[in-house]
N, C-alpha and C positions, 0 to 999 in steps of 0.2 A: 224536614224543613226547619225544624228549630234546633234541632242538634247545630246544623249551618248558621244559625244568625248565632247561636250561643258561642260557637267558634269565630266567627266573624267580629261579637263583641269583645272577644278577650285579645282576639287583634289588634280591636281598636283598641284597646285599653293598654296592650302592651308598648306598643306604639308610642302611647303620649307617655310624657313626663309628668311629675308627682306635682305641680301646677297645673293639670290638666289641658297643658296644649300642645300640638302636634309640633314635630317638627318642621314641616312647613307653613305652620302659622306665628311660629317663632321667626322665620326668615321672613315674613310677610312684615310682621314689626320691626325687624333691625333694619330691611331693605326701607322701610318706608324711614324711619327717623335717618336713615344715609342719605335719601333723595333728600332733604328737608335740610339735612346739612352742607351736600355740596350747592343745592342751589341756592342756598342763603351768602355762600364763597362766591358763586359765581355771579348773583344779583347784587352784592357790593363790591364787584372788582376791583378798584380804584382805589380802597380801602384796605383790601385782605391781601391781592395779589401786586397793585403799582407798588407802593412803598419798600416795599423790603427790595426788589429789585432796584428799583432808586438807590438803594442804604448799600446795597451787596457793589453794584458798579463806582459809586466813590471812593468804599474799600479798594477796588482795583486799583482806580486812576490814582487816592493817594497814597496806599502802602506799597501795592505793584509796582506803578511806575513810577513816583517819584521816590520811593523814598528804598524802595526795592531795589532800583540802579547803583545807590550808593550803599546798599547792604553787600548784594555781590550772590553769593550764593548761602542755602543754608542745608545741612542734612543731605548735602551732594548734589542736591539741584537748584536753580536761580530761584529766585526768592519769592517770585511774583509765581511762581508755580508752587510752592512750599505751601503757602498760604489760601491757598484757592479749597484745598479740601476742607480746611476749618472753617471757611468764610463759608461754602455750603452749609458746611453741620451746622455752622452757628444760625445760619437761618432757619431748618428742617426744626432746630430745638427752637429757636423764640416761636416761630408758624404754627407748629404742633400745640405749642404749652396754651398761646393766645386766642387758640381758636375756640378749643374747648372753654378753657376758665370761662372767656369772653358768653358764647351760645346758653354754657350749664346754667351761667349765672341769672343770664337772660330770661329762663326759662323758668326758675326760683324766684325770680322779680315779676314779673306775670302772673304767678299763679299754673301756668301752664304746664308744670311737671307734675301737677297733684292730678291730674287726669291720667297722667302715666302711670302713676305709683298704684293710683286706685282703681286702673284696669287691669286685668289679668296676665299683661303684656308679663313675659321671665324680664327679671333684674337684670340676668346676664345680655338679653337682647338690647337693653337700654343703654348699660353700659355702651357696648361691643358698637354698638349706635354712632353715640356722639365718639369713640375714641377714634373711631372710622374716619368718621369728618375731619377730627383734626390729623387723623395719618392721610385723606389724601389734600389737604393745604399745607400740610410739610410737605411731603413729596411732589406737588404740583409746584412750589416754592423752589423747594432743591432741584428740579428736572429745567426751568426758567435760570434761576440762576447759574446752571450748569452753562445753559446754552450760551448766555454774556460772558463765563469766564472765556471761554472760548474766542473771543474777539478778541482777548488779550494776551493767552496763550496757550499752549499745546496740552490734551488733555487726554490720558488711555486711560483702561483699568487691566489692573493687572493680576488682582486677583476676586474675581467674578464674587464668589461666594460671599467672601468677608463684604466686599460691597454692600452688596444687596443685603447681610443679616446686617451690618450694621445701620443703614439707611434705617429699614423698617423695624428695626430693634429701640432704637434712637427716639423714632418718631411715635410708636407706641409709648416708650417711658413716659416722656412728658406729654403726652397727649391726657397718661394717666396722669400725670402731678396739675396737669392743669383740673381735671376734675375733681383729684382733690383740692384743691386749692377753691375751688366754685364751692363745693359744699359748705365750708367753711367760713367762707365768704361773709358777712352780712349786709353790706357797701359794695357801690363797684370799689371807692376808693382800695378798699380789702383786697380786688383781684390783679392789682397794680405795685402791693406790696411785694412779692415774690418775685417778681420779674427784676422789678429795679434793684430790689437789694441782697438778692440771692444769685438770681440767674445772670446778670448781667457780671460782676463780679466774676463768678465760676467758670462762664465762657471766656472773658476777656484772661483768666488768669490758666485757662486749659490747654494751651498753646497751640493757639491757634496764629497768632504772630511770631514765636519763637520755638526755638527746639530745647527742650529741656538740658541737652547737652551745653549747654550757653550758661546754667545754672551752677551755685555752688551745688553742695552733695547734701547741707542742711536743707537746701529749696528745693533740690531735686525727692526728697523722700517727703516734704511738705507738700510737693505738688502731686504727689501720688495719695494724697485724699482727696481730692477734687474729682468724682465719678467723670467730668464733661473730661476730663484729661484721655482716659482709657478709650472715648467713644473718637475726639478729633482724632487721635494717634491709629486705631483701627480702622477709621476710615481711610487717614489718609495712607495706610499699609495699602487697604484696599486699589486707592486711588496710583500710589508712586512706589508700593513695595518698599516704605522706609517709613519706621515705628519707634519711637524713644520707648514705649512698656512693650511687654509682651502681647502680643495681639490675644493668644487663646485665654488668656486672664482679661483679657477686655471683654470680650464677647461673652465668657462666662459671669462677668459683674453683670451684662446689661440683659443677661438670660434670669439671671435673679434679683435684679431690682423692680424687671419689669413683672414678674411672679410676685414679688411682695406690694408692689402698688398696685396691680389689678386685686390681691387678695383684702386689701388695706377699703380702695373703691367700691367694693363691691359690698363690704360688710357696711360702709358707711351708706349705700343707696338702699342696701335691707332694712338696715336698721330705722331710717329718714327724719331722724328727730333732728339731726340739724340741715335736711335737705330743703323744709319749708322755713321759711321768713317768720 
C-alpha cells in the first residue's frame, strides 16, 4: 500500500511543473483570464467591435470606389480588390495592439494584476491570457470586416496556409507589442503614444494603398524596413497570389519577431518592477 501512494506521489510530482501547478490548473488560469477578456470585447461592443468596421467601410467607399475607379488597376487586379487585404491587416494590427495595451493597462491601474502576480497562477498563462484576448478582437475584427469587403467586391484565397500563418502570426505580434507597450505605460496617455506615432505611420506607409512597384528603388529598399510591409504583402499573397517581397522571408520575420516579443513580455511580467504603478 504505500509502495502505491509513494509511486502515485512521484506521479504527482512529475506531473507538475517546477511552480508547482498541474497542467490542468495552468489551463484553468489562462481559460479563465480569456473568458474575462472576450467578454469584456463582447460587453462593450460598440466600442471594440462598431468603430473599426465603420473606419474599414469608408476606406472602401473612398479609396475603392471613388478614387479606386480613376486609379484603374494595380499589381494586375482592380484596385478596390488590391486594397482590401491591407485594409484587413491594418485593422487585425490596430484590434490586436489596442485591446491588450487598452485591458493590461487597465489592470495596472486597478491594482488588479497584483492578485495575479502574487498567486501562483505560471507567467506564461497570464501572458498567453490577455494575448488571447487581443488575438481573438483582431480576428473577430478581420473575419467582420472580411464580410463588408465583400459587399464591395470579389474575394478568394488562394493560398490557405500563408493565410491563415499570417492572420494569426500578425495578430499575435502586436497583441504582444501592445503588452509591451501597457507595462510601460504609466498614463493612459502613454498607451496612445505608440499607436498614433509608430503604428499609424508604418501601416499607412506598408502598402496597403500602393504597390511598391509604383516606387523609386531608393523607396522601394526604405520600405523594406517597415516589418507591417512583409505582413500586408503576405497576406495579400495569401489573399490574391500577388506579393511586392518574398512571402517565405515574410513569414519567417513574423515567426521571429513574434519569438522575440513574447520572450521580451514575458521576462518583463517575471521580472514586474515596472508591471505595478
Amino acid at each position: 500500500m504505500s509502495q502505491d501512494m509513494s509511486e502515485m506521489n512521484k506521479a504527482s510530482q512529475a506531473s507538475r511543473p517546477h511552480d508547482g501547478l498541474t497542467i490542468a490548473q495552468k489551463w484553468i488560469a489562462f481559460r479563465t483570464i480569456l473568458i474575462k477578456e472576450v467578454r469584456r470585447i463582447l460587453r462593450i461592443w460598440p466600442q471594440t467591435l462598431l468603430p473599426p468596421v465603420i473606419t474599414m467601410s469608408l476606406y472602401f467607399v473612398i479609396f475603392g470606389k471613388m478614387i479606386g475607379s480613376r486609379v484603374g488597376e494595380m499589381g494586375g487586379v482592380p484596385y478596390m480588390q488590391f486594397i482590401v487585404p491591407g485594409l484587413i491587416m491594418m485593422s487585425i494590427i490596430t484590434n490586436s495592439y489596442s485591446n491588450v495595451v487598452s485591458s493590461f493597462f487597465s489592470a495596472k491601474f486597478t491594482s488588479s494584476i497584483e492578485e495575479l502576480l502574487v498567486s501562483p497562477v505560471s507567467k506564461h498563462a497570464i501572458l498567453m491570457g490577455y494575448i488571447s484576448g487581443g488575438i481573438f478582437r483582431g480576428l473577430a475584427i478581420g473575419i467582420i470586416v472580411s464580410i463588408v469587403a465583400l459587399f464591395f467586391t470579389d474575394l478568394g484565397i488562394e493560398h490557405l496556409f500563408v493565410t491563415v500563418f499570417t492572420v494569426l502570426g500578425t495578430s499575435i505580434l502586436f497583441s504582444l507589442g501592445g503588452f509591451i507597450n501597457a507595462v510601460f505605460a504609466r498614463s493612459f496617455d502613454d498607451i496612445s503614444i505608440i499607436p498614433s506615432f509608430v503604428l499609424t505611420p508604418l501601416t499607412y506607409l506598408g502598402g496597403v494603398f500602393y504597390s511598391m512597384e509604383n516606387l523609386s528603388p531608393f523607396w522601394q529598399n526604405v520600405s523594406l524596413l517597415n516589418p507591417i510591409v512583409y505582413m500586408v504583402n503576405s497576406f495579400r499573397y495569401g489573399i490574391l497570389g500577388y506579393s511586392d517581397v518574398n512571402v517565405w522571408y515574410s513569414m519567417a520575420a513574423i515567426f521571429v519577431f513574434c519569438a522575440i516579443f513574447y520572450t521580451i513580455a514575458y521576462r518583463l511580467l517575471s521580472n514586474g518592477s515596472r508591471v505595478r504603478l
